[in-house]
C-alpha positions, 0 to 999 in steps of 0.5 A: 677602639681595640681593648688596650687603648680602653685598658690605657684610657681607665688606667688613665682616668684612675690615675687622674682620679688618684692624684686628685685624692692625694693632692686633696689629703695634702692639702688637708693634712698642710692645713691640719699642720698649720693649725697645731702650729698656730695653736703651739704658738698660742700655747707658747704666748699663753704660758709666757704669759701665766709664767710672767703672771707667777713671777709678778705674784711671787715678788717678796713684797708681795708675799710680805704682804701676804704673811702680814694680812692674811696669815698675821705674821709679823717680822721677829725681834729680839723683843718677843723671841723666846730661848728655850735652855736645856740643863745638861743632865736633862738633855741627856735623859729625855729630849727636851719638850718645845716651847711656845712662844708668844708675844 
């Protein structure tokens, strides 16, 4: 074999030996791109899902309940309402102080 049909011949096998690296990394990176898919997917379900989560626990019912139970709210009524009146000569001169209302 002269020098050029062996210069030909590794140019060759180093030609091969980089296609073969550069299909591997394709396919390396094809799968690495279908793996963020697949994990954007189960994202997207999972914050549909927590979105609908939030909606169902924020219904006025719900919170209703909520206010009643555990923060002991109770719906208002001309009954237990309290207005606080303020002379006009006093209004003018300091504000006026708050009032507390109880049942």
């Amino acid at each position: 074999m002269s020098r050029v049909s062996v210069l030909l011949m590794i140019a060759v096998m180093a030609s091969a030996l980089y296609l073969v690296r550069t299909q591997y990394e394709s396919r390396s990176l094809t799968m690495e791109i279908d793996r963020a898919t697949s994990l954007a997917r189960n994202l997207e379900t999972e914050n549909d899902r927590l979105d609908v989560e939030r909606r169902a626990q924020a219904t006025p019912l719900r919170v209703e309940k909520l206010a009643r139970e555990q923060l002991h709210m109770r719906t208002i009524t001309p009954a237990i309402t309290q207005y606080a009146t303020v002379s006009v000569g006093a209004a003018a001169s300091a504000p006026a102080a708050p009032t507390e209302v109880r049942p």
